[in-house]
C-alpha positions as CSV (number, residue, x, y, z in Angstrom):
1,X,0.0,0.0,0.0
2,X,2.8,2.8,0.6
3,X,4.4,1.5,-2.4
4,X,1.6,2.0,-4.7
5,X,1.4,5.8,-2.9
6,X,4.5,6.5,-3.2
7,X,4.5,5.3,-7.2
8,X,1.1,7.4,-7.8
9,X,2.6,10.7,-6.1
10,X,5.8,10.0,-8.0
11,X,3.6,9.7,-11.3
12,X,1.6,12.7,-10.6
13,X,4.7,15.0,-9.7
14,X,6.0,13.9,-13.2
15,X,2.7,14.8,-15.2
16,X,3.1,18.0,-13.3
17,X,6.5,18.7,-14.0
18,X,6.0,17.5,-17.9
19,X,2.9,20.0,-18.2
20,X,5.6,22.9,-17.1
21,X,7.6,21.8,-19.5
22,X,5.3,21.6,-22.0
23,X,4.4,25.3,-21.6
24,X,7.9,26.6,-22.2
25,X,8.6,24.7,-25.1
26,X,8.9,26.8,-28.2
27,X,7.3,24.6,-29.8
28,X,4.0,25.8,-27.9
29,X,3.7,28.6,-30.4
30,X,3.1,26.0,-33.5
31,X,-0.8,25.9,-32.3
32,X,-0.8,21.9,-32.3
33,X,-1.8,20.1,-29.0
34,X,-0.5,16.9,-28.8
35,X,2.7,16.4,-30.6
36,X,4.1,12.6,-31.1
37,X,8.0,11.9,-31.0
38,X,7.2,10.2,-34.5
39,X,5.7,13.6,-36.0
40,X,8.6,15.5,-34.1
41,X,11.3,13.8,-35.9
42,X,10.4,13.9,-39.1
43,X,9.6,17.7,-39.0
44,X,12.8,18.7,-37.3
45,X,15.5,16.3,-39.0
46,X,16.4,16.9,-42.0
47,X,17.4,14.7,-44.8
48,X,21.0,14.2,-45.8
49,X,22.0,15.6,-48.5
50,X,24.7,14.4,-50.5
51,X,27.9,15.8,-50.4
52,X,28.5,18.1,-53.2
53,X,32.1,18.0,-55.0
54,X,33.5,21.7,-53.8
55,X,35.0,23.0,-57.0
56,X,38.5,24.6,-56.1
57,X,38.6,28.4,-55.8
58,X,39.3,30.2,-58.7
59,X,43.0,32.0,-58.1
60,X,42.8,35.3,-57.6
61,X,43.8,37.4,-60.5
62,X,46.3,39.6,-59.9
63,X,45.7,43.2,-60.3
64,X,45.4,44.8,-63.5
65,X,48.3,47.5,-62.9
66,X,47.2,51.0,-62.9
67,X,47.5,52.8,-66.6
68,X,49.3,55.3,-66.4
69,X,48.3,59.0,-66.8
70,X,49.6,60.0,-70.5
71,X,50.5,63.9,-69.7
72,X,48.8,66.7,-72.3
73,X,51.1,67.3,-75.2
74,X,53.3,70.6,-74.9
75,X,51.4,73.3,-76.3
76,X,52.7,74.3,-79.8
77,X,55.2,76.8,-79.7
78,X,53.6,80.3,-80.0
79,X,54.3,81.8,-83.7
80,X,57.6,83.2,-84.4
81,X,57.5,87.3,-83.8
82,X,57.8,89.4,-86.8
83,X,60.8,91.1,-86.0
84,X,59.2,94.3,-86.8
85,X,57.8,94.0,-83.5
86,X,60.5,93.6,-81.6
87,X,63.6,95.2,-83.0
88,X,64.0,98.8,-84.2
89,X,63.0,99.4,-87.8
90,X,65.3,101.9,-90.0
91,X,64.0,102.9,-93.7
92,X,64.6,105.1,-96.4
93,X,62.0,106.9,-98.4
94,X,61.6,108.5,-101.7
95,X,59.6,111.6,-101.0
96,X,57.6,113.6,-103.7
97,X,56.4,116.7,-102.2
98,X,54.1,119.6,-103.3
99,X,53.4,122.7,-101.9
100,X,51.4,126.0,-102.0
101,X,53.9,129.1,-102.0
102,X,51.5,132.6,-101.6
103,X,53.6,135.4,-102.6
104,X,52.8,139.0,-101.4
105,X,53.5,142.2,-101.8
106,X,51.7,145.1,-100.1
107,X,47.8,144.6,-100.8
108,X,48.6,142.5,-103.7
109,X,48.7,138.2,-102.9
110,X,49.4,135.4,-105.6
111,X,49.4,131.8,-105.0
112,X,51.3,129.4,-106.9
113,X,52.5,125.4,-106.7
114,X,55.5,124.0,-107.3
115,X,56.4,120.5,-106.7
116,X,59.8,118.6,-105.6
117,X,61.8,115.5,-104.2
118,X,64.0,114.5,-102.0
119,X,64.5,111.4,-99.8
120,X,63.6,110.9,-95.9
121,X,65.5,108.8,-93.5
122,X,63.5,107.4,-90.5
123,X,63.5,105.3,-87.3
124,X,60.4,102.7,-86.3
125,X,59.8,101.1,-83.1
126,X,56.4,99.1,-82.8
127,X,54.6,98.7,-79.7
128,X,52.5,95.3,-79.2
129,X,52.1,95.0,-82.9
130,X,49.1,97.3,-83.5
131,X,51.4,100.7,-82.5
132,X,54.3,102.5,-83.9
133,X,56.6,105.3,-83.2
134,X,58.2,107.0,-85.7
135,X,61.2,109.5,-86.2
136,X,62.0,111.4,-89.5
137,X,64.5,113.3,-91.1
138,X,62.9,115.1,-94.2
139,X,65.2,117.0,-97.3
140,X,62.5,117.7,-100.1
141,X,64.3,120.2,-103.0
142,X,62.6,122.7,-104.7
143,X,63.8,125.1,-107.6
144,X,64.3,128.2,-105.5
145,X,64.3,126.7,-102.1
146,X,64.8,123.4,-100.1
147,X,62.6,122.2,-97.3
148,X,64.4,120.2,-93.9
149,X,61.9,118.9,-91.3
150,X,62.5,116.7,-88.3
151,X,59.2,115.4,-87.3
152,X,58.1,112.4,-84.7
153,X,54.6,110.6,-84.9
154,X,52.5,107.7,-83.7
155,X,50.5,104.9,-85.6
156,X,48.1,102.8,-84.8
157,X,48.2,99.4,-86.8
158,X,45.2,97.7,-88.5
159,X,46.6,94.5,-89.5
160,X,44.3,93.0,-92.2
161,X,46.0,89.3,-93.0
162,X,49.7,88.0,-92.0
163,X,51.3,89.9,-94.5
164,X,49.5,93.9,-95.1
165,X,48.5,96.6,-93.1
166,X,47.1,99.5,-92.8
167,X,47.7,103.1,-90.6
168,X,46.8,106.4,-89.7
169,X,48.5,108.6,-87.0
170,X,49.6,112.2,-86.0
171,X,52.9,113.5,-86.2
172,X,54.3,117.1,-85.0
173,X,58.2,118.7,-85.1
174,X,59.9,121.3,-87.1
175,X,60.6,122.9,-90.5
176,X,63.2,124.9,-92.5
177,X,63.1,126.6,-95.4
178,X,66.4,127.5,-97.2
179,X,65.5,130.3,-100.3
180,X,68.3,130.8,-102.4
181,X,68.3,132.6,-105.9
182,X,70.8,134.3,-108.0
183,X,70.6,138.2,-106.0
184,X,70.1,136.5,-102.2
185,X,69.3,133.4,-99.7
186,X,67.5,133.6,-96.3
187,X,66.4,131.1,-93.7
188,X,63.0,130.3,-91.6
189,X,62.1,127.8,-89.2
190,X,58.5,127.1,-88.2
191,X,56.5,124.5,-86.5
192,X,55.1,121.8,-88.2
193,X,52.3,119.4,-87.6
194,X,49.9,117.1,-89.2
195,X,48.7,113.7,-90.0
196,X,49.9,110.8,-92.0
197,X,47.9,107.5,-93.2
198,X,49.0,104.6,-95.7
199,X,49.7,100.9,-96.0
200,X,52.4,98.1,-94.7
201,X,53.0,95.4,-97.2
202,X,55.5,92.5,-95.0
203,X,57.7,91.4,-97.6
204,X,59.9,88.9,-95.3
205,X,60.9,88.8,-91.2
206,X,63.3,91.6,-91.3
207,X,62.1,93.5,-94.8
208,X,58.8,95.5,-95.7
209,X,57.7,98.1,-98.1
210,X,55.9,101.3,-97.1
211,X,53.3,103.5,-98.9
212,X,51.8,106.6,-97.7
213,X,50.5,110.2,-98.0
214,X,51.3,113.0,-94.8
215,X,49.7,116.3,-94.7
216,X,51.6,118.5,-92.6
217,X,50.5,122.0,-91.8
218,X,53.5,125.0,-91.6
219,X,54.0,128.7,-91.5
220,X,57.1,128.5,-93.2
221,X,57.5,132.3,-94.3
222,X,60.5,134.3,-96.4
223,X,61.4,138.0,-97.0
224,X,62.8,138.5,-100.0
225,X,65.1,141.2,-99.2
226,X,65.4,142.2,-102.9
227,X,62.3,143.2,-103.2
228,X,61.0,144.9,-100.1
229,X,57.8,144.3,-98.4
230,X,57.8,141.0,-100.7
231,X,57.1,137.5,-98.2
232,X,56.8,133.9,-99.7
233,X,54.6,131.9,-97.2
234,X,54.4,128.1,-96.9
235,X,51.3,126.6,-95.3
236,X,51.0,123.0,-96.0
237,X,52.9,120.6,-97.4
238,X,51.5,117.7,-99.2
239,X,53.9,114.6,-99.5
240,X,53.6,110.8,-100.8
241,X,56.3,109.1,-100.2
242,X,57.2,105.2,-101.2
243,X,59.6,103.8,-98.2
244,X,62.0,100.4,-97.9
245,X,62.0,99.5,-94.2
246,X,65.2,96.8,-92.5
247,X,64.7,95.5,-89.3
248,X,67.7,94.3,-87.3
């Protein structure tokens, strides 16, 4: 009799203890009841799978090496300078002159024109290519008289293709007049002023050819002394003139 007590308490303290269990399992959350050790099994072991042949791994390829950056090509070289524009420029030019002489004496006043040559000698330096500054020594001779003028100016360049140009600029500076004749000779100065304008033809780097028309404004004035109360007045002079410019 205390042996089958003891067995039941032992057997009820077990279907206690299982029922605790039973409400911890994880499995509680699958909503079924009773679950059998059969069903258990099969839905928790899986089947075996056979082994699969690993295929080696692939070696690792080594790095492509970096390309290297090809620098920019150099810039071309910038055009050579005319050396027009960098060097002194000295010319000689072929002058043909005209001019307007008013002669008077007392109330009465003639006009009349007479024409001459001569030959200028001149100094260019250009500035940045599209400026130019200009010295000129002048000797233009007349029949009765020769003309000396020592002027300075300033272009400004119009290039219009690699090799011909155009100008236009301002000059001022000073004039003499020598008159000479058979009975006497006399001497005046004056100022002289004026504008010039033409064209640049670039025959080679160190070579060019100049053609051009000034208009230079005077008061170039002579007594005769033979014949008194007689003047000869010069008030313009109007020159072409055909130049050959070196540059070294």
């Amino acid at each position: 009799m205390k042996h089958t007590i003891t067995t039941l308490a032992l057997t009820l303290f077990l279907v206690a203890h299982g029922q605790s269990l039973a409400a911890t399992s994880p499995y509680s959350a699958s909503g079924s009841s009773k679950t059998t050790p059969s069903s258990t099994t099969r839905s928790t072991t899986a089947k075996p799978t056979p082994a699969t042949k690993s295929t080696p791994a692939a070696k690792p390829k080594k790095p492509a090496p970096k390309a290297t950056a090809i620098p920019p090509p150099p810039p071309p070289p910038p055009p050579k300078e005319e050396s027009f524009f960098s060097n002194m420029s000295f010319g000689l030019a072929f002058i043909g002159q005209n001019v307007d002489v008013t002669n008077k004496n007392g109330a009465t006043s003639t006009t009349s024109s007479e024409s001459g040559s001569g030959i200028g000698i001149y100094a260019d330096k250009f500035i940045d290519g599209n400026y130019r500054l200009n010295g000129t020594l002048g000797y233009v001779s007349y029949d009765n008289f020769i003309i000396t003028s020592l002027t300075a100016s300033a272009d400004y360049i119009v290039p219009l293709n690699p090799s011909f140009a155009l100008f236009g600029g301002l000059a001022a500076g000073g004039a003499g007049q020598k008159y000479s004749n058979s009975s006497f000779s006399d001497m005046s100065l004056a100022m002289v002023y004026g504008a010039q304008l033409g064209g640049i033809v670039f025959i080679s780097d160190n070579l060019m050819l100049e053609l051009g028309y000034r208009l230079r404004l005077t008061n170039l004035e002579t007594e005769i002394s033979t014949a008194p109360g007689t003047t000869e007045t010069i008030d313009q002079l109007n020159e072409t003139y055909l130049s050959l410019v070196v540059s070294f």
